[in-house]
The first five atom37 places (N, CA, C, CB, O) and aatype in JSON, in Angstrom:
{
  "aatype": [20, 20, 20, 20, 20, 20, 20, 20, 20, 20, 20, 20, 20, 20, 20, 20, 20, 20, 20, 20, 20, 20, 20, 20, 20, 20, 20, 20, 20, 20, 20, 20, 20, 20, 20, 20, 20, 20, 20, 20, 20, 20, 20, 20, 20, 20, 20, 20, 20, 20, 20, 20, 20, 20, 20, 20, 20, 20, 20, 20, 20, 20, 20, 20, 20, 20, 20, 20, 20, 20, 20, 20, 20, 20, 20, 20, 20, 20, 20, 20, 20, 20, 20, 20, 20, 20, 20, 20, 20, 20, 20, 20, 20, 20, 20, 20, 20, 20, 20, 20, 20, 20, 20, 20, 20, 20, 20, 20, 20, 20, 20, 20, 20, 20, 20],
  "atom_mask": [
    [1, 1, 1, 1, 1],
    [1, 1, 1, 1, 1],
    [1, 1, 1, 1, 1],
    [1, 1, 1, 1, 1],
    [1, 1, 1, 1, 1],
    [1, 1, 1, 1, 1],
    [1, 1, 1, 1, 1],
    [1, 1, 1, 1, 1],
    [1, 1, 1, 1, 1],
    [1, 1, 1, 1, 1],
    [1, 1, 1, 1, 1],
    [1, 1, 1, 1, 1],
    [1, 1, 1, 1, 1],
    [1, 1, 1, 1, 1],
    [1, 1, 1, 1, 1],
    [1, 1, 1, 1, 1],
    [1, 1, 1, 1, 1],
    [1, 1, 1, 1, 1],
    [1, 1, 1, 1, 1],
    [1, 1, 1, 1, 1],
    [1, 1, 1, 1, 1],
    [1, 1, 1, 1, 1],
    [1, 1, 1, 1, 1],
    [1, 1, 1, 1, 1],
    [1, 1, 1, 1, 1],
    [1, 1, 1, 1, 1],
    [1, 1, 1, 1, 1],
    [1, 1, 1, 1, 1],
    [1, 1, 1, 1, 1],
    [1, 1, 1, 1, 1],
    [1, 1, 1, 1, 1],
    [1, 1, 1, 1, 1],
    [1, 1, 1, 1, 1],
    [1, 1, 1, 1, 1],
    [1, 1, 1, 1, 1],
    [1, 1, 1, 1, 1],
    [1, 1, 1, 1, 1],
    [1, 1, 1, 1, 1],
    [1, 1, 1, 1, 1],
    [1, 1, 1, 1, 1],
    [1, 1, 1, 1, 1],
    [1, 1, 1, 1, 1],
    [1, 1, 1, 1, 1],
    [1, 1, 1, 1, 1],
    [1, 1, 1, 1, 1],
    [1, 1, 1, 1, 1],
    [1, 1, 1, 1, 1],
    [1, 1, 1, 1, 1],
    [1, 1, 1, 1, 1],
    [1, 1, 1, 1, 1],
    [1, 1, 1, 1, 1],
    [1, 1, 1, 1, 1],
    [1, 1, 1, 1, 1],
    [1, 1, 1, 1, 1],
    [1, 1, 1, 1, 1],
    [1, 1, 1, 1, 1],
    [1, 1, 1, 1, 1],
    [1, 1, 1, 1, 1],
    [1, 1, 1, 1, 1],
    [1, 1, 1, 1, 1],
    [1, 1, 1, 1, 1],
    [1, 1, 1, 1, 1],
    [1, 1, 1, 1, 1],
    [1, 1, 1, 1, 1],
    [1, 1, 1, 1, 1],
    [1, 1, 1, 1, 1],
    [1, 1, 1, 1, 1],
    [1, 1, 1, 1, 1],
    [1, 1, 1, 1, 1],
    [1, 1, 1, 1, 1],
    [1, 1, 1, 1, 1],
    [1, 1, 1, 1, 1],
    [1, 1, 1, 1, 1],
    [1, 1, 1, 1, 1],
    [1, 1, 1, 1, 1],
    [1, 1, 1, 1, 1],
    [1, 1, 1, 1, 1],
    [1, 1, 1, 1, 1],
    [1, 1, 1, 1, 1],
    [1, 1, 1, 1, 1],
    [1, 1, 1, 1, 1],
    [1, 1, 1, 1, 1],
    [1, 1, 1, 1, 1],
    [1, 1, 1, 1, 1],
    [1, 1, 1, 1, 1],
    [1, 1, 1, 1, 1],
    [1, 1, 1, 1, 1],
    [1, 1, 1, 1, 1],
    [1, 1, 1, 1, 1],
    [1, 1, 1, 1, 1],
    [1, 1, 1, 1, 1],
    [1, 1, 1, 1, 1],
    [1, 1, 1, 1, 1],
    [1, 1, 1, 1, 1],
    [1, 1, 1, 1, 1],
    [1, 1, 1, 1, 1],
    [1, 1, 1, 1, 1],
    [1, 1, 1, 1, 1],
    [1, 1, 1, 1, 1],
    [1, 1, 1, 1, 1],
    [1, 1, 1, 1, 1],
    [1, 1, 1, 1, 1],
    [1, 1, 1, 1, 1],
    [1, 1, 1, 1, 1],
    [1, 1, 1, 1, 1],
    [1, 1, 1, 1, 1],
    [1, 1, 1, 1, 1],
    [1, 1, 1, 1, 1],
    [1, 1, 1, 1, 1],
    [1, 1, 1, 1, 1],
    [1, 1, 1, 1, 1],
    [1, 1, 1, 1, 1],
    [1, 1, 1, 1, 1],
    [1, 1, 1, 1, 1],
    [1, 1, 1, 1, 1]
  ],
  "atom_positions": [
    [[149.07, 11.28, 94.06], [149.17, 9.85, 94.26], [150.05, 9.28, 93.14], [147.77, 9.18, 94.27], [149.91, 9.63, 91.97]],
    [[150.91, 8.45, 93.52], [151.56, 7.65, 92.56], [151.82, 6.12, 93.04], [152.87, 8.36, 92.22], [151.81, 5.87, 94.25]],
    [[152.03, 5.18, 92.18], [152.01, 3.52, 92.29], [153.6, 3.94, 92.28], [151.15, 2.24, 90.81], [154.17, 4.4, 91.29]],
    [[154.04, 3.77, 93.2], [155.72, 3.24, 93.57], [156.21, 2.03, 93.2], [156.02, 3.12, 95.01], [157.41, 2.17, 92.94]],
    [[155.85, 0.91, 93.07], [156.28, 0.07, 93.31], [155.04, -1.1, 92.97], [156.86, 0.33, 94.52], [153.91, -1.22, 93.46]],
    [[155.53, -1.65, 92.27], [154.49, -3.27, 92.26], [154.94, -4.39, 92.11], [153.52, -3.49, 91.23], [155.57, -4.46, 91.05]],
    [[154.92, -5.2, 92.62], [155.32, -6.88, 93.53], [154.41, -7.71, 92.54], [154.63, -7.13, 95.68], [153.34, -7.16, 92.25]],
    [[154.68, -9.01, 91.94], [154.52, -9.89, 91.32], [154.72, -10.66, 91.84], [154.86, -9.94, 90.52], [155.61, -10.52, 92.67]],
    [[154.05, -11.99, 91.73], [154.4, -13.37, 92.3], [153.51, -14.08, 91.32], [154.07, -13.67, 94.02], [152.38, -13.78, 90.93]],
    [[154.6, -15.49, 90.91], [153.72, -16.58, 90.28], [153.3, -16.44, 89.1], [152.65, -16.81, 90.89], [153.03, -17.56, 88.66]],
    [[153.1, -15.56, 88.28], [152.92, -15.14, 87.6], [153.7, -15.4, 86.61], [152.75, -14.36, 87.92], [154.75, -14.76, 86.58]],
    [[153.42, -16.55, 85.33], [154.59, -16.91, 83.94], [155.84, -16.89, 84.73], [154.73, -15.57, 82.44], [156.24, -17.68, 85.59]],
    [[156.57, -15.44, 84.1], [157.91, -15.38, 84.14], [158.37, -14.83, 84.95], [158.41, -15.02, 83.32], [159.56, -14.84, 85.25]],
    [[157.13, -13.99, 85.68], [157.57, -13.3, 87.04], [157.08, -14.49, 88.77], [156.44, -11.44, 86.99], [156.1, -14.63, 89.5]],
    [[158.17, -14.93, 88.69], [157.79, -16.07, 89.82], [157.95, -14.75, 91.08], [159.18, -17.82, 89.96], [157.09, -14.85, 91.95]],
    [[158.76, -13.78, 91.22], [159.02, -12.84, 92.3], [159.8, -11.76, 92.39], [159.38, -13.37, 93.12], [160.88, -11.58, 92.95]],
    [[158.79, -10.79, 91.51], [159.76, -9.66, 90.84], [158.76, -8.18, 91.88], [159.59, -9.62, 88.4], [157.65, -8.05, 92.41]],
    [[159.49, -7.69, 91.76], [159.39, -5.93, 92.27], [159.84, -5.26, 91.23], [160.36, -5.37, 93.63], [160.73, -5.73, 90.53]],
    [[159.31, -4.11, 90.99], [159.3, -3.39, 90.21], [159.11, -1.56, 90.12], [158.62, -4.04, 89.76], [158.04, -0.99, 89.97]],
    [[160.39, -0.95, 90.24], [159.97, 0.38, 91.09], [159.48, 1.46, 89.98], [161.41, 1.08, 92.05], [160.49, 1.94, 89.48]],
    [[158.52, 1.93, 89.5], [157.8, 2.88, 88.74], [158.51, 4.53, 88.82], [156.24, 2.81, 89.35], [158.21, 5.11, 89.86]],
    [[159.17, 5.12, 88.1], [159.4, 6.62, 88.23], [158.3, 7.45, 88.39], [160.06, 7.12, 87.14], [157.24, 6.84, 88.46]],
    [[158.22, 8.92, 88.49], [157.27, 9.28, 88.95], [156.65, 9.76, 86.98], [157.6, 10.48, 90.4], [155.51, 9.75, 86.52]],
    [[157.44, 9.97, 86.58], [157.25, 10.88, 84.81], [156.7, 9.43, 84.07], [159.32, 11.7, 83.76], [155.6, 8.99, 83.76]],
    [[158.07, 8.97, 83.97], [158.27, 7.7, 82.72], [158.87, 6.75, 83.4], [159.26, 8.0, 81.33], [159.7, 7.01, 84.27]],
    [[158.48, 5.4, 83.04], [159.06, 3.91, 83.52], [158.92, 3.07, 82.13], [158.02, 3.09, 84.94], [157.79, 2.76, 81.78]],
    [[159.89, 2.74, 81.44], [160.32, 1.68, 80.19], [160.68, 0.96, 80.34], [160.98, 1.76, 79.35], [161.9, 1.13, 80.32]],
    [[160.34, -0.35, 80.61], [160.59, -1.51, 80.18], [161.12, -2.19, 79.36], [160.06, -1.78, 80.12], [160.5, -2.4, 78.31]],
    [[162.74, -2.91, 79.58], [163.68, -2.87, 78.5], [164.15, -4.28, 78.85], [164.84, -1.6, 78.48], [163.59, -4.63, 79.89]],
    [[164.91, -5.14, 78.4], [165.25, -6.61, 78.32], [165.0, -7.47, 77.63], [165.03, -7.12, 79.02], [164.03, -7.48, 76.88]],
    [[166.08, -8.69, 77.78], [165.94, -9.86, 76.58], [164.86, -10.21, 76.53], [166.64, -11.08, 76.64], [163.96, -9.78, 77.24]],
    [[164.74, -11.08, 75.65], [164.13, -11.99, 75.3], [164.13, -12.95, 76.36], [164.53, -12.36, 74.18], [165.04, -13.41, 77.05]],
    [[162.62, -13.19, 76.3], [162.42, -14.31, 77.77], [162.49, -13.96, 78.96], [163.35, -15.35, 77.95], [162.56, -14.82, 79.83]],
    [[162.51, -12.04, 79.41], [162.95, -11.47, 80.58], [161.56, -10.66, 81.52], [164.2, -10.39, 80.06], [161.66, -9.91, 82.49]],
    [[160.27, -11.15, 80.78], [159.37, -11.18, 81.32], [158.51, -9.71, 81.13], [159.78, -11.62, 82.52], [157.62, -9.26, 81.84]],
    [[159.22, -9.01, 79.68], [158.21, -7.8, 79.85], [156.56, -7.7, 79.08], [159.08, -6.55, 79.25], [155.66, -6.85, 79.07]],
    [[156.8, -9.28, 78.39], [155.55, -9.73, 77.5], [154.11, -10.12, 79.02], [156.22, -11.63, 76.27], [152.91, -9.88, 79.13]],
    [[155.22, -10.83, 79.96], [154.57, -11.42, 81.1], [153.81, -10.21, 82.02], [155.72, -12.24, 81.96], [152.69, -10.42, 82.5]],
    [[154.39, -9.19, 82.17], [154.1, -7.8, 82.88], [153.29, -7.49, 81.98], [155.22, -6.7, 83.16], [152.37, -6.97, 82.61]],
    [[152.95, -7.46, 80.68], [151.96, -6.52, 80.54], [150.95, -7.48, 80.15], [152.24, -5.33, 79.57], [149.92, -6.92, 79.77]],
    [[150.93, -8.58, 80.13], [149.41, -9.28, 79.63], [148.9, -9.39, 81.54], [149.63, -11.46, 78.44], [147.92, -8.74, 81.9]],
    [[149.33, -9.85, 82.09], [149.0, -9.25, 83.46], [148.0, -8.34, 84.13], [149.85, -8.74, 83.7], [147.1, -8.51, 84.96]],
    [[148.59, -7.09, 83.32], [147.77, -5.97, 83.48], [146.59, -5.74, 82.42], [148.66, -4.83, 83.48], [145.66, -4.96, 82.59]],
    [[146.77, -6.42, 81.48], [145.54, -6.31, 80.33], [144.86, -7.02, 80.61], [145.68, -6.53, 78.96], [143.76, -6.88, 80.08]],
    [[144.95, -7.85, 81.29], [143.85, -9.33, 82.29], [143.03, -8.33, 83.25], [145.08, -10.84, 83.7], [141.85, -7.99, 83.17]],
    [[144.17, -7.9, 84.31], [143.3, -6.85, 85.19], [142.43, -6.14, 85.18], [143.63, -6.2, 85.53], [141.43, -6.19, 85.9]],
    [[142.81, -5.03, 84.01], [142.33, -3.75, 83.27], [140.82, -4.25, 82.44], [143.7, -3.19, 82.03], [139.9, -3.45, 82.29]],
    [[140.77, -5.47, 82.04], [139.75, -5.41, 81.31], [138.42, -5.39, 82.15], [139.84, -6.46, 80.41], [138.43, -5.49, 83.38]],
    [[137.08, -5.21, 81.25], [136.04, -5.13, 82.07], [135.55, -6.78, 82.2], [134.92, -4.03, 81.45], [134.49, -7.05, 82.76]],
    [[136.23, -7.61, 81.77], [135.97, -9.13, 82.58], [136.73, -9.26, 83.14], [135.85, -10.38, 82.03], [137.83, -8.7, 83.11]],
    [[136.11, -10.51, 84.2], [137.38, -11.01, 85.28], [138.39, -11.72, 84.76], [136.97, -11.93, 86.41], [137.9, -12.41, 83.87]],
    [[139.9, -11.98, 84.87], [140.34, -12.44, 84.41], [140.87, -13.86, 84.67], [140.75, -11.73, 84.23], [141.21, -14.22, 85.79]],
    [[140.92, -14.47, 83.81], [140.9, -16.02, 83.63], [142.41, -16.25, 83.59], [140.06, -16.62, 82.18], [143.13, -15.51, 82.93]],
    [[142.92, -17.33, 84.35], [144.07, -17.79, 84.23], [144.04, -18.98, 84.41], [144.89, -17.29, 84.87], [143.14, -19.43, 85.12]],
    [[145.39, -20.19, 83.58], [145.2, -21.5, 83.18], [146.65, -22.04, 84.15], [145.18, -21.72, 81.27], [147.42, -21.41, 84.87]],
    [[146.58, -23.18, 83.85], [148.0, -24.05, 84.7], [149.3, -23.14, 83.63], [148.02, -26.55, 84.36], [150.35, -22.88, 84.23]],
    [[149.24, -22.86, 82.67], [149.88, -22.06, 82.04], [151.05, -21.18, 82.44], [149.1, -21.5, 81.69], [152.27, -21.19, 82.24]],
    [[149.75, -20.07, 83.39], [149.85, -18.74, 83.4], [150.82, -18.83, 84.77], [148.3, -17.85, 83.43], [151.52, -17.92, 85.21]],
    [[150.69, -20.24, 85.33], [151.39, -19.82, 86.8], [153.27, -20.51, 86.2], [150.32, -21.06, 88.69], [153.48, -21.31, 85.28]],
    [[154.66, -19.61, 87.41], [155.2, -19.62, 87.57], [155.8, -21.47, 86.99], [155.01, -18.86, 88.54], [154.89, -22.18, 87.43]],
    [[156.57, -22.17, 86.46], [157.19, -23.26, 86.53], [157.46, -24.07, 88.45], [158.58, -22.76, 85.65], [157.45, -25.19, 88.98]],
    [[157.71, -22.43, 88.91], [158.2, -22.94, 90.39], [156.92, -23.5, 91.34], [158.98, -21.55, 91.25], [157.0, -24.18, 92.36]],
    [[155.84, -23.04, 90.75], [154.61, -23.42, 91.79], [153.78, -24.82, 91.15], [153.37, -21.91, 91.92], [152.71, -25.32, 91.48]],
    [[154.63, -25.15, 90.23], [153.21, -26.38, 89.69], [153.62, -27.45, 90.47], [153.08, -27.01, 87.78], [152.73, -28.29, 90.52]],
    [[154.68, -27.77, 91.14], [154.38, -28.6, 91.95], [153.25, -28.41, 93.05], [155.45, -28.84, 92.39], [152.66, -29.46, 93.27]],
    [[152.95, -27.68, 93.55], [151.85, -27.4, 94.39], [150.74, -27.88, 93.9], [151.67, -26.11, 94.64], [150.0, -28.6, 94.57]],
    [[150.56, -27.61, 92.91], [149.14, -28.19, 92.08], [148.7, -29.89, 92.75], [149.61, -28.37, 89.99], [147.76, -30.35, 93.4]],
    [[150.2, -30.53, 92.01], [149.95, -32.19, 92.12], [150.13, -32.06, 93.76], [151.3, -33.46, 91.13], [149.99, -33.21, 94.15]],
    [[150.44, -31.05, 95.14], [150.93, -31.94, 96.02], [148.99, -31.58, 96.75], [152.83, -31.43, 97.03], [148.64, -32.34, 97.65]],
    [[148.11, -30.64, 96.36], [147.28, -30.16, 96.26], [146.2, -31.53, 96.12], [147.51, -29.15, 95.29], [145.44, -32.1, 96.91]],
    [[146.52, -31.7, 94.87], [145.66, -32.96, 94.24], [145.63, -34.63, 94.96], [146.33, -33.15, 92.65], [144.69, -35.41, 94.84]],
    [[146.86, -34.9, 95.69], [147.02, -35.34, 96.42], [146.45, -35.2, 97.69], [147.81, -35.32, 96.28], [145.66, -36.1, 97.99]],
    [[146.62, -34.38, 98.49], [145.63, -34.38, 99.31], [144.46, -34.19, 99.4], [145.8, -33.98, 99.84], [143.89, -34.21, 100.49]],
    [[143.74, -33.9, 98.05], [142.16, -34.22, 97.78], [142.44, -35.75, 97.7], [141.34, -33.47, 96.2], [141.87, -36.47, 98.52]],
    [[143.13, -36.19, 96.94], [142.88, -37.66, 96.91], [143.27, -38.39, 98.29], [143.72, -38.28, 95.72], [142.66, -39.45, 98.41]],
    [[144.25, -38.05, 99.5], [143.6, -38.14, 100.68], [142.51, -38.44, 101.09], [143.65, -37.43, 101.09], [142.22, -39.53, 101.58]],
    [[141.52, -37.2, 100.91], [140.54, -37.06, 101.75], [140.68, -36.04, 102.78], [140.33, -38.2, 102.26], [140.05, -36.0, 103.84]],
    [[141.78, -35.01, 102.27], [141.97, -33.87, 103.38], [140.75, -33.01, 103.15], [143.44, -32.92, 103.22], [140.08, -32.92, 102.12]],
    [[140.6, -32.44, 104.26], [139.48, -31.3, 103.75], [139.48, -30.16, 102.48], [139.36, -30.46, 104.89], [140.39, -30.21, 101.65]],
    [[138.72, -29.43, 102.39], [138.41, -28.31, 101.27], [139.8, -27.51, 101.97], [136.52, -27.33, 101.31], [141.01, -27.62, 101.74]],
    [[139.1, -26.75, 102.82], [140.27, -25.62, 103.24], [142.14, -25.96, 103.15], [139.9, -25.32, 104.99], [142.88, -25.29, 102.42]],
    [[142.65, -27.08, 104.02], [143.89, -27.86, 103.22], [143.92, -27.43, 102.03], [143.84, -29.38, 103.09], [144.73, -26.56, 101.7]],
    [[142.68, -28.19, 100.8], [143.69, -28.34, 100.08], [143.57, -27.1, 99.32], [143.75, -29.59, 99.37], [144.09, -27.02, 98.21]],
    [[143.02, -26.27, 99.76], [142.94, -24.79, 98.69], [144.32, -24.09, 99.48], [141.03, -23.51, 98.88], [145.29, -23.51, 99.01]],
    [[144.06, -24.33, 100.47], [145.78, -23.6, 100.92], [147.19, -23.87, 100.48], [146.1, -23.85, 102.28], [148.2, -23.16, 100.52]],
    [[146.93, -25.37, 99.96], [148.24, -25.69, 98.8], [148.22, -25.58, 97.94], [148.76, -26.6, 98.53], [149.27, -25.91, 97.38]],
    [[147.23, -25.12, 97.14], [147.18, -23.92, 96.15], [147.87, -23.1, 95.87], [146.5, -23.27, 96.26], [147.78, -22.16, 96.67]],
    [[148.82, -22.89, 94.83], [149.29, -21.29, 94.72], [148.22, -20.58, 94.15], [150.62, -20.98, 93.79], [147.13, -20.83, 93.65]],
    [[149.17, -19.28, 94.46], [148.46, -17.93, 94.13], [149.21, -16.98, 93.13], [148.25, -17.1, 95.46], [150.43, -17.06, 93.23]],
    [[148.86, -16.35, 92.45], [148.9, -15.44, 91.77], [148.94, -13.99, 92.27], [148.06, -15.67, 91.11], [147.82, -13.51, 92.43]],
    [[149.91, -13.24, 92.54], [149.81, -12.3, 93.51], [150.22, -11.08, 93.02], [150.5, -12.62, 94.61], [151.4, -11.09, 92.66]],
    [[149.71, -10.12, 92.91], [150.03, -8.48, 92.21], [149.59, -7.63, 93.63], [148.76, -7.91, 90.46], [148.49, -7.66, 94.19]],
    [[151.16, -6.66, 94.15], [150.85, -5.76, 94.7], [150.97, -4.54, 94.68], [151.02, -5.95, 95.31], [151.77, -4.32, 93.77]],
    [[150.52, -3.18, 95.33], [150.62, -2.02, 94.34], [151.29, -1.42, 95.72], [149.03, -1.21, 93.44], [150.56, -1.59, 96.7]],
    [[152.35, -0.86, 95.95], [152.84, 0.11, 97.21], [152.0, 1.55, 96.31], [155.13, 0.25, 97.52], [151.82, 1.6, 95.09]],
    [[151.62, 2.49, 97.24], [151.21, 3.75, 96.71], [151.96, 5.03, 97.47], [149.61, 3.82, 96.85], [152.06, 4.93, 98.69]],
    [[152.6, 6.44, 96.73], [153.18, 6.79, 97.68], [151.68, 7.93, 97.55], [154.97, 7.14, 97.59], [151.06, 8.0, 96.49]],
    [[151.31, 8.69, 98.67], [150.57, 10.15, 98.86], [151.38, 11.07, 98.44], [150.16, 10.57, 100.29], [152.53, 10.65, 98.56]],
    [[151.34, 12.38, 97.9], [151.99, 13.48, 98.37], [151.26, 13.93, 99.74], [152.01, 14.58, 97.26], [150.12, 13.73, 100.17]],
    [[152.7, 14.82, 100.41], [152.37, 15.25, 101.67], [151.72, 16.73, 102.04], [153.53, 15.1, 102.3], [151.67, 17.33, 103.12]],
    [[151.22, 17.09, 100.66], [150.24, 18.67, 100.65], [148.77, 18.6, 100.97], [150.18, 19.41, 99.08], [148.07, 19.49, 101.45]],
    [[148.28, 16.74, 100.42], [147.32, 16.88, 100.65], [146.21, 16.86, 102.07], [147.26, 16.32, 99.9], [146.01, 15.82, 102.69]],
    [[145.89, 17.52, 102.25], [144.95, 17.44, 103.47], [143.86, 16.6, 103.77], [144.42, 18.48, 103.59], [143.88, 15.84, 104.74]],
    [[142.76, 16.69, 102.89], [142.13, 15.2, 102.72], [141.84, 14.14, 101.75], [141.2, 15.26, 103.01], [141.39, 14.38, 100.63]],
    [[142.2, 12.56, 102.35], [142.18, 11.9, 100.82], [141.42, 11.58, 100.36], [142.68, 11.03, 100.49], [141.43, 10.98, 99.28]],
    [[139.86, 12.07, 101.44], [138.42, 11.44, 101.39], [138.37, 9.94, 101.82], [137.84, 11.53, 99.89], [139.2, 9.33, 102.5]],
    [[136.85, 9.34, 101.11], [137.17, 8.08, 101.52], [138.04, 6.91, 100.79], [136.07, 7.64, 101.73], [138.32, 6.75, 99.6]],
    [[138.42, 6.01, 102.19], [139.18, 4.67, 101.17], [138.01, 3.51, 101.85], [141.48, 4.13, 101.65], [137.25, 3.39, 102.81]],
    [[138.52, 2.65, 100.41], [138.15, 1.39, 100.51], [138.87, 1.1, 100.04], [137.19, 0.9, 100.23], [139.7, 1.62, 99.29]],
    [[138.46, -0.92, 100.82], [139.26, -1.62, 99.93], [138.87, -2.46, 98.8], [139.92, -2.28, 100.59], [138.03, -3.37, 98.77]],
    [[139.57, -2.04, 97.94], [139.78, -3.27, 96.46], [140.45, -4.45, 96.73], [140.75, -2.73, 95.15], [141.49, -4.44, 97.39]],
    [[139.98, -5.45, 96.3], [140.17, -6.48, 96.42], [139.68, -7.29, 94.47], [139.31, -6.81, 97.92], [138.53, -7.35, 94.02]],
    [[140.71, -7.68, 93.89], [139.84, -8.92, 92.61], [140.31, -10.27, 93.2], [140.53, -8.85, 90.54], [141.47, -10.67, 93.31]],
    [[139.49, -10.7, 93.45], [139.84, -12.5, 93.25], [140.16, -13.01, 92.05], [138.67, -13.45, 93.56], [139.81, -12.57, 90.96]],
    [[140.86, -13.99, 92.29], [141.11, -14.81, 90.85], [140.36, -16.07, 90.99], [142.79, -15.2, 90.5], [140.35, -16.89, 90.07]]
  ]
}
């Protein structure tokens, strides 16, 4: 098994990055301000044994408008569901590749963390 590939969204500096993993070694190299501080507190949020907490901060520049258009339609009077759907999200995805020797992978489930 190997993580191929992991998808970011919203996230600080990663508003919508992909990211393809080698199978040995993958280094992380770039300026200043190029988001490799952002990639790994990310994963140290994940990794830990608490859930991890994120602030108006932590999200993308591109999504805080959502927040106020969000807040607005609470102040409407739109329903719950609305306005959690104008909500952004925070989004980490993992592509996985199999090797093709193995015969069984046993069981899966799914993982799921909420934020």
């Amino acid at each position: 098994m190997h993580i191929h590939k992991i998808a970011i969204k919203n996230f600080r500096l990663l508003e919508d990055v992909d990211l393809c993993l080698e199978k040995q070694t993958t280094v992380l190299v770039g300026r200043n301000n190029s988001g490799k501080t952002s990639f790994i507190e990310l994963f140290r949020r994940f990794l830990s044994e608490h859930p991890p907490t994120f602030n108006l901060e932590d999200f993308s520049l591109c999504v805080h408008e959502n927040f106020w258009n969000a807040f607005k339609k609470k102040q409407n009077g739109e329903n719950d569901v609305d306005v959690s759907q104008a909500l952004p999200a925070i989004e980490v995805m993992f592509e996985i590749d199999y090797s093709d020797d193995l015969t069984n992978f046993g069981s899966l489930t799914t993982f799921a963390r909420s934020i």
